[in-house]
C-alpha positions as CSV (number, residue, x, y, z in Angstrom):
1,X,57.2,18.0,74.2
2,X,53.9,16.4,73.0
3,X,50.6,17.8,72.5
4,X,48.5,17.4,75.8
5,X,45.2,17.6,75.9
6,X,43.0,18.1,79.0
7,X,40.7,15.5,78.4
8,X,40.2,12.3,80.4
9,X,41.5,9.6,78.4
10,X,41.1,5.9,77.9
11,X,42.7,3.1,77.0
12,X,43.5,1.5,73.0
13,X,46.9,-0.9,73.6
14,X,49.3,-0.6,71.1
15,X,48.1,0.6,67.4
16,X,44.7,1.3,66.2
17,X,45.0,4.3,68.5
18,X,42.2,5.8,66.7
19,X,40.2,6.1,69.4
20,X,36.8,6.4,67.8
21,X,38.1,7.5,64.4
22,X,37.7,3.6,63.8
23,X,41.2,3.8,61.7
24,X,41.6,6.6,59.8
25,X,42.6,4.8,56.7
26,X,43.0,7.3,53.9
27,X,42.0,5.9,50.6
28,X,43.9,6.5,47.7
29,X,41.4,6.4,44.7
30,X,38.7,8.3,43.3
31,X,36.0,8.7,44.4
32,X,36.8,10.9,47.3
33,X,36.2,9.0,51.0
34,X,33.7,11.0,52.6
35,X,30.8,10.2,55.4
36,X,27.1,10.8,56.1
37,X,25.5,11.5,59.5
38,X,22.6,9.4,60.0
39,X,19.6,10.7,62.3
40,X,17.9,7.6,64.2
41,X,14.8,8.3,65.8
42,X,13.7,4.9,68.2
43,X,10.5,6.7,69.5
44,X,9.9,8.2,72.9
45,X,12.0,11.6,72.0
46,X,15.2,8.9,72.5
47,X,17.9,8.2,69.5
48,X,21.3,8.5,68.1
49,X,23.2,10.0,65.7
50,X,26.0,8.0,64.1
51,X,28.3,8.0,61.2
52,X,27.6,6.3,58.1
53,X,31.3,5.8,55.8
54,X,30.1,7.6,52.3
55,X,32.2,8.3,49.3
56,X,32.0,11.2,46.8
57,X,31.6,10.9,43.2
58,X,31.4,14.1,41.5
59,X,28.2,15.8,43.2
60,X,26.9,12.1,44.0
61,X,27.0,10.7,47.7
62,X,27.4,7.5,47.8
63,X,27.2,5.3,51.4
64,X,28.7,1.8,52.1
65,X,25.7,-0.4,52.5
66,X,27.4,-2.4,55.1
67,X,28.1,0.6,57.0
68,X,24.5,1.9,56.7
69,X,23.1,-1.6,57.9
70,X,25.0,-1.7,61.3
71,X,24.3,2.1,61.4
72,X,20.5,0.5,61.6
73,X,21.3,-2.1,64.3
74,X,20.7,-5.0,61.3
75,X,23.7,-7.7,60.9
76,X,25.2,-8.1,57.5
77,X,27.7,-10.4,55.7
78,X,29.7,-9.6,52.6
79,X,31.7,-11.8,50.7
80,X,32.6,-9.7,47.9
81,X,30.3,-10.7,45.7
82,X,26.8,-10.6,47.7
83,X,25.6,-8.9,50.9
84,X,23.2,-10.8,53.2
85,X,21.5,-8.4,55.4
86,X,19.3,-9.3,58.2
87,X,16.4,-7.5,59.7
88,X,16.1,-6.6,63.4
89,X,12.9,-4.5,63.7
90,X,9.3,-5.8,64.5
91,X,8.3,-9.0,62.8
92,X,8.1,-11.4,60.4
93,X,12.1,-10.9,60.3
94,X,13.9,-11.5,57.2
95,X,16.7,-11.3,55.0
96,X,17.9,-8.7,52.3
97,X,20.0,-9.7,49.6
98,X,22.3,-7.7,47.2
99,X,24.7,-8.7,44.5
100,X,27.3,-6.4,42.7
101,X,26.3,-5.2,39.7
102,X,22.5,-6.4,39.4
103,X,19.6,-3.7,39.9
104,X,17.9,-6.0,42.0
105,X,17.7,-6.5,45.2
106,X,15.9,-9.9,46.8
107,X,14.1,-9.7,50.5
108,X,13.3,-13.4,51.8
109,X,10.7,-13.9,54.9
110,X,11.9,-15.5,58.4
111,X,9.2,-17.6,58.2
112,X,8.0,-20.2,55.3
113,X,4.2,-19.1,55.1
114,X,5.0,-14.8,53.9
115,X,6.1,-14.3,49.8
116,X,9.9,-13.4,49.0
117,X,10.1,-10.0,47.3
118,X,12.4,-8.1,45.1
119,X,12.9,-4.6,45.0
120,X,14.2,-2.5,41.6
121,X,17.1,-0.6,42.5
122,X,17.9,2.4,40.3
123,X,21.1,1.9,40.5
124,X,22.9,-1.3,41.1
125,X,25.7,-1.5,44.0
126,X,29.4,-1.3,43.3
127,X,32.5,-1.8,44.5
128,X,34.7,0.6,46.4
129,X,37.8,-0.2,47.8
130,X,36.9,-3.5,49.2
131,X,33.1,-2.3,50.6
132,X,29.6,-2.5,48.5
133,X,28.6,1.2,47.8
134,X,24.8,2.7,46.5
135,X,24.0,6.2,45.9
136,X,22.5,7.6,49.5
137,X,19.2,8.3,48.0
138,X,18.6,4.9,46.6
139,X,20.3,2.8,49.8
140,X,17.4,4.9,51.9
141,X,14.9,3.8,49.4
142,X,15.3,0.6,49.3
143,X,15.9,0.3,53.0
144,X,12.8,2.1,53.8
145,X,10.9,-0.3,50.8
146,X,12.3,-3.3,52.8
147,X,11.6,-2.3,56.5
148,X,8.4,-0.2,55.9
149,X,10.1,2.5,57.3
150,X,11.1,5.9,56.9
151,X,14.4,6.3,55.6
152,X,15.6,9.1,53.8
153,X,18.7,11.2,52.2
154,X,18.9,15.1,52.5
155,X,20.7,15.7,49.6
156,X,21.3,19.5,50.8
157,X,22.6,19.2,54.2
158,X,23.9,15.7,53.1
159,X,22.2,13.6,56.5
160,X,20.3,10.4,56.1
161,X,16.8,10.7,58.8
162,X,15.5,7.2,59.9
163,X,12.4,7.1,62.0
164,X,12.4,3.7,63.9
165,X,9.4,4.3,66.4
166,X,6.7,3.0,64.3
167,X,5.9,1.9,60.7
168,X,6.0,4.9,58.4
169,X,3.2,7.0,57.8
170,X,0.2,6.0,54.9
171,X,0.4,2.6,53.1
172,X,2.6,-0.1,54.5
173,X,5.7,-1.4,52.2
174,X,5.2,-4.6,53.0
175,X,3.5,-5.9,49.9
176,X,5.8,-4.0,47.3
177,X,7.7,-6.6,45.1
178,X,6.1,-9.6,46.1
179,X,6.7,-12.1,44.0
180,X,4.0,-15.0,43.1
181,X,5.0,-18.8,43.3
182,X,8.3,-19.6,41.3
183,X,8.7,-16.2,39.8
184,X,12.3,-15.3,39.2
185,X,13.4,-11.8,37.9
186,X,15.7,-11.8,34.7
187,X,19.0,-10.0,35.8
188,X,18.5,-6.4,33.8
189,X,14.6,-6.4,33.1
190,X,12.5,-3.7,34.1
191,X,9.9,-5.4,36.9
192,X,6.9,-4.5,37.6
193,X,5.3,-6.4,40.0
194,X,1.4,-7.0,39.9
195,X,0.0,-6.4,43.4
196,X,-0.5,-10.3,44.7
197,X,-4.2,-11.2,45.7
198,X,-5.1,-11.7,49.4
199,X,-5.0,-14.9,49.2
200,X,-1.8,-15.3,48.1
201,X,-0.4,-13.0,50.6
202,X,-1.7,-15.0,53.8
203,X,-1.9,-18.3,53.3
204,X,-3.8,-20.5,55.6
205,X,-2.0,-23.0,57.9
206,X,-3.7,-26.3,59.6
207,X,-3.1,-29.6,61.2
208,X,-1.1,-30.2,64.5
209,X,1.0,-27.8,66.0
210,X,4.7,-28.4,66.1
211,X,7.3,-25.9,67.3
212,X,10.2,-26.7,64.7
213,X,13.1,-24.5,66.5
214,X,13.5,-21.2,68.3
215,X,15.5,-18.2,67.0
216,X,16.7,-15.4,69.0
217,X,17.9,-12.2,67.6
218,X,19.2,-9.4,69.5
219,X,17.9,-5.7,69.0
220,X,19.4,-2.5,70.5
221,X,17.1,-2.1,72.5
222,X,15.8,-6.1,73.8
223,X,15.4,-8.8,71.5
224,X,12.9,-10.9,69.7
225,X,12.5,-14.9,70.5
226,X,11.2,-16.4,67.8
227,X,9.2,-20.4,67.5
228,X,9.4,-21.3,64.1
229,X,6.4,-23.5,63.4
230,X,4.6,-25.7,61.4
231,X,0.6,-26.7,61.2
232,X,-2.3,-24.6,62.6
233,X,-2.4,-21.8,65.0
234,X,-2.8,-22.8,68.6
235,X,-4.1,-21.3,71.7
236,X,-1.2,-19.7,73.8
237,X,-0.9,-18.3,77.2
238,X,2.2,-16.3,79.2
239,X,3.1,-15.5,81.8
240,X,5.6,-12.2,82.1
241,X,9.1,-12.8,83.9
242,X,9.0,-13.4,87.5
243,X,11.7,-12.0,89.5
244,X,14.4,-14.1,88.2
245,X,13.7,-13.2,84.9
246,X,11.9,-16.2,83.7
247,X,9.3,-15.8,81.5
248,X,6.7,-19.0,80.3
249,X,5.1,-19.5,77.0
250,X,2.8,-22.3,76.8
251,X,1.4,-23.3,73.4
252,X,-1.7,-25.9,74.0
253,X,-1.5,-28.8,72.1
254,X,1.8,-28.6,70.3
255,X,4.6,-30.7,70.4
256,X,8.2,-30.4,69.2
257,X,11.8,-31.8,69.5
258,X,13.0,-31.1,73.3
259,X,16.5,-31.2,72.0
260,X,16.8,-29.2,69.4
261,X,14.4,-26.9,71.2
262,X,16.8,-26.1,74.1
263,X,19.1,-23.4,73.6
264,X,21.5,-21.9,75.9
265,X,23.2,-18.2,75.2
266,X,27.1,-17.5,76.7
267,X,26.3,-13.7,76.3
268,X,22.8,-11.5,75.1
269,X,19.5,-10.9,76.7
270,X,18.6,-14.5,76.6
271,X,20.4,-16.9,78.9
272,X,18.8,-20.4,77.6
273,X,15.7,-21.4,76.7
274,X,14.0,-24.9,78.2
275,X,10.7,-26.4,76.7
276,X,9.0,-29.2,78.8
277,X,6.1,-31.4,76.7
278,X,3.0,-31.1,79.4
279,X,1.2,-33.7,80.7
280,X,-2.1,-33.2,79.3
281,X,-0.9,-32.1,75.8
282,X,0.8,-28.8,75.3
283,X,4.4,-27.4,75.1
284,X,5.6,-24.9,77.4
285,X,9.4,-23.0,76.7
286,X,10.8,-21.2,79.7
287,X,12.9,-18.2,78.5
288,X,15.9,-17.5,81.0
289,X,16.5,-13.8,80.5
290,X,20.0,-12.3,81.8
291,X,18.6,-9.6,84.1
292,X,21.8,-9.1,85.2
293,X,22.9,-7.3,82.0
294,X,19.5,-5.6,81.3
295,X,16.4,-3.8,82.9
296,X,13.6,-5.2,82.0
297,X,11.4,-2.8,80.4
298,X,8.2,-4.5,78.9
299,X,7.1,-8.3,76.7
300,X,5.0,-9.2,75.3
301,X,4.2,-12.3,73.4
302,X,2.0,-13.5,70.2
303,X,0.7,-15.3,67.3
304,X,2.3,-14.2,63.5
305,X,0.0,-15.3,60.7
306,X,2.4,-14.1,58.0
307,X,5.8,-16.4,59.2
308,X,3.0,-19.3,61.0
309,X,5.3,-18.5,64.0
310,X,5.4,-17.1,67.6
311,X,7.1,-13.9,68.9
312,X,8.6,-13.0,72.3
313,X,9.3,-9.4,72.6
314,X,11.3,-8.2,74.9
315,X,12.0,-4.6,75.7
316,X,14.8,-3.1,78.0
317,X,16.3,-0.1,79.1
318,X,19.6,0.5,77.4
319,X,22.5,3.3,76.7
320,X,22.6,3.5,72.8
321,X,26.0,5.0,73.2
322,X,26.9,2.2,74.8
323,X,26.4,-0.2,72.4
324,X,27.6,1.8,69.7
325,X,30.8,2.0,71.3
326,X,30.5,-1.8,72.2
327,X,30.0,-2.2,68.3
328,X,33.0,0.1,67.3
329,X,35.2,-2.0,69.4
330,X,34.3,-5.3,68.0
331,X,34.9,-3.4,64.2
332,X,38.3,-2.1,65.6
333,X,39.2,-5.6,67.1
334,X,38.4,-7.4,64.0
335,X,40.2,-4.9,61.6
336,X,43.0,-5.1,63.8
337,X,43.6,-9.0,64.1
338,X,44.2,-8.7,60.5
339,X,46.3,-6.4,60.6
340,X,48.7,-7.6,63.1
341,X,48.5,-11.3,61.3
342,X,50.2,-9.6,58.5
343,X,52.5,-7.2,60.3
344,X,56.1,-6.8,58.8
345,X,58.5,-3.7,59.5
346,X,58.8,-2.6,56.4
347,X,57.9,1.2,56.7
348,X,58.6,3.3,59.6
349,X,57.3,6.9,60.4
350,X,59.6,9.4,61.9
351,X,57.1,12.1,63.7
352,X,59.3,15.4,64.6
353,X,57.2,17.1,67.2
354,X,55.7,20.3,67.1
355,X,57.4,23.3,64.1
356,X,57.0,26.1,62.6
357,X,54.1,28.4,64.7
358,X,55.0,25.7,67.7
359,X,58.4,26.0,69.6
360,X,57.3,23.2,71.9
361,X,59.1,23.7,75.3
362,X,62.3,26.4,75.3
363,X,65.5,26.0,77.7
364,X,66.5,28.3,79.7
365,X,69.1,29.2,77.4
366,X,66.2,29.4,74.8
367,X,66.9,26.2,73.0
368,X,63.7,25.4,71.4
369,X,61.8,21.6,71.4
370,X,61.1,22.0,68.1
371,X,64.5,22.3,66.9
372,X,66.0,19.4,68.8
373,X,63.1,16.9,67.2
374,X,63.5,18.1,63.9
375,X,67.5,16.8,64.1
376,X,67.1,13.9,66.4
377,X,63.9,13.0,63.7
378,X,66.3,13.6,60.6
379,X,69.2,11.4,62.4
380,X,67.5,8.7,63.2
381,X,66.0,8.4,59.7
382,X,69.3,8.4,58.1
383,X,70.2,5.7,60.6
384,X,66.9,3.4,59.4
385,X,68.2,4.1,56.1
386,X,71.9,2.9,56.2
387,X,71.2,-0.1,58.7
388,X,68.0,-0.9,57.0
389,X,68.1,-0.3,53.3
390,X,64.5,-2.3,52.3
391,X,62.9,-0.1,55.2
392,X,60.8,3.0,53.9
393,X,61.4,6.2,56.0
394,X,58.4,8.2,56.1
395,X,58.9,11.9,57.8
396,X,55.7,13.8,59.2
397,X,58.4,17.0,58.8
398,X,61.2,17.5,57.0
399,X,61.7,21.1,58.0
400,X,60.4,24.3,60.4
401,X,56.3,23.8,59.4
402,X,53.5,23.4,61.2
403,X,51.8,19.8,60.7
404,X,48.4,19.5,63.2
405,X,48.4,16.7,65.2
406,X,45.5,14.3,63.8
407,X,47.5,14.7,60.5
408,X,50.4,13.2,62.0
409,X,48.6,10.0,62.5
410,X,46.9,10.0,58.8
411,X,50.4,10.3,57.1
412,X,51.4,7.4,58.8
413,X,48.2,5.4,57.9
414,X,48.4,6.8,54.5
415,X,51.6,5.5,53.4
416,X,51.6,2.2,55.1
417,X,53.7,3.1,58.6
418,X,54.5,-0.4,60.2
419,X,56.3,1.7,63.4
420,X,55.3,5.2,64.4
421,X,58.1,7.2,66.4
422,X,57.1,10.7,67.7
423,X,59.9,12.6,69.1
424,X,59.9,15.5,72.2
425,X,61.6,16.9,74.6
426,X,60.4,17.3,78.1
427,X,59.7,20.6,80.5
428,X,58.5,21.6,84.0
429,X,57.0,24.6,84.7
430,X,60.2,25.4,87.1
431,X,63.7,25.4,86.2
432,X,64.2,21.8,88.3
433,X,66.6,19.3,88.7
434,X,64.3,16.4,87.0
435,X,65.9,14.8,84.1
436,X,66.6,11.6,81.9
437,X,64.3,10.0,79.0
438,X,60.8,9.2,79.1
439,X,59.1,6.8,76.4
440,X,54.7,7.2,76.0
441,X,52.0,4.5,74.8
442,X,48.5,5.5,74.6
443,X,46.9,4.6,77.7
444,X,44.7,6.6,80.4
445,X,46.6,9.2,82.5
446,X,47.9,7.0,85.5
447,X,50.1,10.1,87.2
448,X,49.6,13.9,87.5
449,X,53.0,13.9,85.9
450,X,51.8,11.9,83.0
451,X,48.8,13.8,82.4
452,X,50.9,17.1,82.8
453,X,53.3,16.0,80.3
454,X,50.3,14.8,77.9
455,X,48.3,18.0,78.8
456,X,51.5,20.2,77.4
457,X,51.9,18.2,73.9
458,X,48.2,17.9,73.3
459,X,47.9,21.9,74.1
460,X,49.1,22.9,70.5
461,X,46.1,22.0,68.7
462,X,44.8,25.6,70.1
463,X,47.4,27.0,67.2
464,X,45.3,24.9,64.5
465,X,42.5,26.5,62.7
466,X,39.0,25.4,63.4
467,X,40.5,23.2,66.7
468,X,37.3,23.7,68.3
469,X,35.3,21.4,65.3
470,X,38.2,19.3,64.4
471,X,38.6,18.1,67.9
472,X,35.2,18.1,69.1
473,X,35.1,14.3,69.5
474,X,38.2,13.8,71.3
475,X,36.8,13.0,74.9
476,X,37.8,10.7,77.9
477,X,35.3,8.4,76.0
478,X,37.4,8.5,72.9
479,X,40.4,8.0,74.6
480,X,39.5,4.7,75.8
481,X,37.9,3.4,72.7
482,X,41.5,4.4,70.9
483,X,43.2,2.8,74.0
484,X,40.6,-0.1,73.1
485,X,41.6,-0.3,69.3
486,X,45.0,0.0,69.9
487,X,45.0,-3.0,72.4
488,X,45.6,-5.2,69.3
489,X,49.5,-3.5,69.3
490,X,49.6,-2.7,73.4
491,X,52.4,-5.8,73.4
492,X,54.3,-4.0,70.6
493,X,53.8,-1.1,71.9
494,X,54.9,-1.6,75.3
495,X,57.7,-4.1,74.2
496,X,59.2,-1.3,71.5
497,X,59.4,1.5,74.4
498,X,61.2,-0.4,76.5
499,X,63.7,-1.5,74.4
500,X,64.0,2.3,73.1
501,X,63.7,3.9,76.9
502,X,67.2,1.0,77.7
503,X,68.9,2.5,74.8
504,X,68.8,5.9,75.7
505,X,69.9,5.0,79.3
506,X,72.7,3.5,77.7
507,X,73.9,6.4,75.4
508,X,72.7,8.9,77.6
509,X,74.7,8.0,80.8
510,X,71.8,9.5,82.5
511,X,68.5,8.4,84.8
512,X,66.3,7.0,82.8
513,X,62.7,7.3,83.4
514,X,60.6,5.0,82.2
515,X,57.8,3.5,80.0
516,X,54.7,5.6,81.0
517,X,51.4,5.7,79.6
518,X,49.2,9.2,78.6
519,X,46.4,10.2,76.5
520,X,48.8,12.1,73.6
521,X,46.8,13.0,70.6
522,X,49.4,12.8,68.3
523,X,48.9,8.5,69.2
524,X,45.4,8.1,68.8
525,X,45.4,7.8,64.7
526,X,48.2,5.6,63.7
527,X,47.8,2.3,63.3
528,X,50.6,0.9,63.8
529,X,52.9,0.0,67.0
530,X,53.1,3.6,68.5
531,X,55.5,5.7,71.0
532,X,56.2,8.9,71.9
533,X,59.6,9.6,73.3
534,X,60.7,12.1,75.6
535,X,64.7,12.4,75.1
536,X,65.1,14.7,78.2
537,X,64.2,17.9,80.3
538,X,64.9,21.6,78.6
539,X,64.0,22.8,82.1
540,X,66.8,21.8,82.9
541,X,70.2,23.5,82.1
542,X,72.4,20.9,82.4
543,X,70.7,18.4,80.3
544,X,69.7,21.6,78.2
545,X,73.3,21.6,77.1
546,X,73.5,18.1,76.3
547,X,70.2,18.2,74.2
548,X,70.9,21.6,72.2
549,X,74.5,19.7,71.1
550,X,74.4,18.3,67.9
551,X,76.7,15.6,68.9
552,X,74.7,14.5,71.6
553,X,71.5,14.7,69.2
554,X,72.6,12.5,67.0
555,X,74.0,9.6,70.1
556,X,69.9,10.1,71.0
557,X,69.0,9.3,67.4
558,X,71.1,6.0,67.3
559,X,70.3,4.9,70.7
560,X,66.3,5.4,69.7
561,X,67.9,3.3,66.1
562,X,69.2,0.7,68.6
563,X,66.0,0.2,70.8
564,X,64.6,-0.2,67.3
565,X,66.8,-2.9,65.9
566,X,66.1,-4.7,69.1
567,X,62.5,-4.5,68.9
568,X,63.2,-5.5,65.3
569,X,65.4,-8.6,65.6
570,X,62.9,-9.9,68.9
571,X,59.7,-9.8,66.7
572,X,60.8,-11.1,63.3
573,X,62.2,-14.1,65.6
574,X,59.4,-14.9,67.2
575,X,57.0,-14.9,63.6
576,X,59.3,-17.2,62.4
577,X,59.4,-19.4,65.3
578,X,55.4,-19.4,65.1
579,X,55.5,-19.3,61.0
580,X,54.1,-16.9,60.4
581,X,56.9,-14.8,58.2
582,X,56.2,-15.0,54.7
């Protein structure tokens, strides 16, 4: 049968079932895919701890910048060539830029009064299967230079600390690489900045107020409304939100354009923002906050000589775990449109439950589980391989060994799995009467019968060294972000074990049971369309007999072949109905 666990699951439809492990795509070159734990510290005694994707080279650790960056809370965008990261802490915000290859890196203000800057890098970034890589120590660096923060790399127990609750300790960052008017670093030369005068650094604004246009960014933790301005500083007033969460600003004797002013938000801490020109000269913005989503926690609002601009701040109560998940699932989503755009059944995996240390479930006539998936695996294989000769068949097992489960699920990622087929066979406690096929999707537990079934399977991780660690993170929690991921395949999924669960009632001559859906480990890392199937009931001795037959094994192969082809010819029909078959 398949490994149960006895954690609360969630949902991830159809592939993707990674639940957390955001994929667990093996890469295949040098250097060696690895990950750092980041430290966050947000002030208060509050933070998180989160996973940054790493690389080793040699004794080097190396991080993916764009991991790192959402690691921070900051949005980035990559197109290969250049990174574009954008700040969310504090104010003025702004924008860090890196290229491939070139040792510098270029920070550019929010606003139009403050200095670009660029920062030396030891090291310039490179490319790593698809994602822009720096050595840990120098990504902290120049993160820290940027943000005037403390950011830093423990080389020895390899865990990046990033103190977020205030501006780092001593002499503010803020001035480093500051760069006066036109001054453009040549790509290669050694910079050394001269410190800027004062004067350069704050420039004076005057003349009549005018709010150009209103920014809002969203922080883990609130967000930050920003009026981008032009002329002198003004005299300003506000007034907290009331108890519909609307919060004024009033800027005396500004104007600005009322329509590109207004802004309204579908989602986020801001719901719109209105501006009305008063009567007696002046310009007050009501900000429409979605109290709804958030608790208000503090705001506060003022003037920023460096950007010539006005900030909003507003703080809220919020679950960091929450988000965090919230971001994983829009990763996992993303990763896994693309995927299914370019599905094609090329490769299918052929998972033999349990072997060698693990019997699985035994008959009564002691007919072991293990035994019966291993030649209903190897049988259905050879099947794929007659009927389907330009399909690779990929076996977690050829023989009696012991494979852990969350291997399972890598070998299928790891040599390109289009279809993942794990095969069981079912038990009761009880010598009973119960009997006929069962086919699994990921999914949450929605019967004691299901969860008993998937707490059986997932049980044989206890034969796997260091379970304890390796396993750690598989929660009810995880279980629905894997659910989550794999939603991207749930029609496939669901569509595929159907037409299986038909065939066996066909070859089988026997009571069929169903499609169901359980939190089985061994579907939580492939991603791919997934199923586990159950091809009957050693607890009981009649279908015992049929299922210890090698006759009858290989009918189960062929009918799980058949539900297949089905699968197969209803899919491919339907991309090239839409077009989308190369």
């Amino acid at each position: 049968m398949p490994e149960r666990s006895k954690f609360p699951f969630f949902h991830l439809p159809g592939t993707l079932s990674l639940l957390f492990l955001l994929i667990s795509r093996i890469a295949i070159a040098e250097p060696a895919p690895a990950s750092v734990f980041m430290q966050v510290s947000t002030g208060s005694g509050q933070g998180y701890t989160i996973k940054v994707q790493g690389s080793r080279d040699g004794d080097a650790m190396l991080v993916d910048v764009g991991s790192m960056s959402r690691a921070l809370r900051l949005r980035n965008v990559f197109d290969g060539e250049q990174m574009q990261i954008e700040e969310g802490i504090g104010a003025p915000g702004s924008s860090c830029i890196l290229t491939r290859g070139s040792s510098f890196s270029l920070v550019t203000p929010a606003g139009a009064v403050a200095q670009k800057r660029v920062l030396q890098l030891s090291a310039p970034p490179t490319l790593l299967h698809g994602y822009l890589f720096m050595p840990a120590a120098q990504a902290c660096r120049m993160f820290s230079l940027w943000l005037d923060r403390d950011i830093s790399f423990d080389a020895a127990s390899g865990k990046i600390s990033a103190k977020f609750s205030a501006s780092r300790s001593g002499g503010s960052y803020r001035n480093i690489g500051v760069l006066l008017p036109d001054t453009v670093p040549e790509q290669g030369a050694s910079l050394q900045p001269e410190q800027p005068r004062s004067a350069l650094l704050q420039r004076s604004a005057s003349g009549p107020t005018v709010i150009e246009d209103v920014q809002v960014e969203t922080l883990a933790n609130g967000c930050v409304v920003r009026l981008m301005a032009s002329g002198g500083p003004a005299v300003t007033s506000y007034l907290r939100p009331d108890e519909n969460g609307n919060a004024y600003l009033t800027i005396e004797k500004a104007t600005g354009n009322m329509a590109r002013l207004t802004k309204r938000f579908p989602d986020g801490v801001v719901k719109s923002v209105t501006p009305v020109q008063l009567p007696g000269g002046g310009l007050q913005l009501t900000v429409s906050l979605n109290t709804d989503a958030i608790m208000l926690k503090s705001s506060s609002f003022q003037y920023d000589p460096k950007s010539n601009g006005y900030l909003l701040y507003v703080m809220s109560d919020v679950d960091v775990e929450a988000l965090h998940r919230t971001e994983k699932e829009r990763q996992i989503q993303q990763q896994l449109s693309r995927d299914v755009s370019k599905w094609k059944l090329d490769a299918v995996v052929i998972d033999a439950g349990h072997g060698g240390k693990d019997p699985g479930a035994i008959g009564t006539k002691g007919t072991r589980e293990k035994d019966v998936a291993l030649n209903v695996a190897i049988d259905l294989g050879m099947f794929v391989k007659q009927r389907w000769p330009n399909v690779k068949v990929i076996y977690t097992r050829r023989d009696d060994r012991f494979i852990p489960l969350n291997e399972r699920g890598r070998i299928a990622n790891r040599f390109g799995g289009k279809l993942f087929v794990s095969i069981h066979c079912n038990s009761t406690p009880a010598v009973t009467r119960v009997h006929g096929a069962e086919v699994y999707i990921l999914g949450p537990h929605k019967t004691q019968a299901a969860l008993d079934v998937a707490m059986f399977e997932n049980s044989v991780i206890s034969r796997e060294e260091n379970y304890r660690e390796n396993y750690k993170g598989f929660t009810d929690e995880h279980l629905i972000m894997s659910s989550m991921a794999q939603s991207a395949f749930a029609t496939q999924s669901t569509e595929l074990a159907q037409d299986v669960v038909r065939k066996l009632d066909r070859y089988r001559n026997e009571n069929r049971l169903g499609v169901r859906q359980a939190g089985f480990m061994v579907l939580w890392t492939p991603s791919m369309p997934s199923i586990l199937v159950e091809t009957g009931y050693l607890s009981n001795p009649d279908e015992e007999k049929i299922l210890r037959d090698r006759e009858q094994q290989t009918k189960i192969a062929f009918g799980i072949f058949q539900g297949l082809q089905q699968f197969r010819s209803s899919y491919e029909t339907r991309l090239t109905a839409s077009g989308h078959v190369d």
